[in-house]
C-alpha positions, 0 to 999 in steps of 0.5 A, spaced: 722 343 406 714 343 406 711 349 407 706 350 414 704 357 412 700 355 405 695 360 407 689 355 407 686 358 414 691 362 417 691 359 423 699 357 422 700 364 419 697 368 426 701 362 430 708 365 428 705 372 428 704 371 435 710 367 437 714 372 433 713 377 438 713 373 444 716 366 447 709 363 447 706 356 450 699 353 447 695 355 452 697 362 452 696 361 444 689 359 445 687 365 450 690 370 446 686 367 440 679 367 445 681 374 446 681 376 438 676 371 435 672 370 441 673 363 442 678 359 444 680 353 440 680 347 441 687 343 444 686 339 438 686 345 433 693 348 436 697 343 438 697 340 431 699 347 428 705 347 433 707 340 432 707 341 424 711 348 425 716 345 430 717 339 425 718 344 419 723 348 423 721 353 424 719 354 432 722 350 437 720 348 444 724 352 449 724 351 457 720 355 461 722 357 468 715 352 470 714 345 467 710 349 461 713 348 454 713 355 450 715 355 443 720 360 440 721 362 432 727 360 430 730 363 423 726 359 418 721 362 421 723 369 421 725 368 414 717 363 413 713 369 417 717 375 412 714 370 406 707 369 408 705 376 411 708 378 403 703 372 400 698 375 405 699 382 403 698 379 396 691 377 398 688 382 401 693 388 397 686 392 398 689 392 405 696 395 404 695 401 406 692 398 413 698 392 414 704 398 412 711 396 412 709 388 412 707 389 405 714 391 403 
């Protein structure tokens, strides 16, 4: 299995960050990037990001209660999401102190 969180733009390592703490649909991906960066990117940057993710295995669709799909990671993700916050970490150790037990 190819890694989708090679660390290149982040953008596949802030997607599970946020799946990981809540079931998430692509447009709630998109507004809750718009409230940490300022701009909310494009369906043609997040979705691609989504479908590489569920085809490497680690989220996957889930049914919401309405007709909007939401992604859930799954334990390759768990397991992926561990390796890149450590990679992350390794980068910016600098920031160690800040980042905490993610560091570890």
């Amino acid at each position: 299995m190819r890694e989708s969180c090679d660390m290149r733009g982040f953008l596949s390592f802030i997607v599970l960050r946020l799946i990981s703490k809540k079931n998430m649909s692509g447009e709630e991906l998109r507004e809750e990037l718009k409230k940490r960066k300022g701009t909310k990117p494009s369906p043609g940057t997040i979705y691609p990001v989504l479908k590489s993710l569920n085809e490497g295995g680690f989220i996957k669709e889930i049914k919401d209660s309405g007709k909007e799909k939401k992604y859930k990671l799954t334990k390759s993700g768990q397991k992926e999401l561990r390796i890149a916050t450590r990679k992350f970490c390794e980068i910016f150790y600098d920031m160690k102190d800040e980042l905490g037990r993610h560091c570890d």
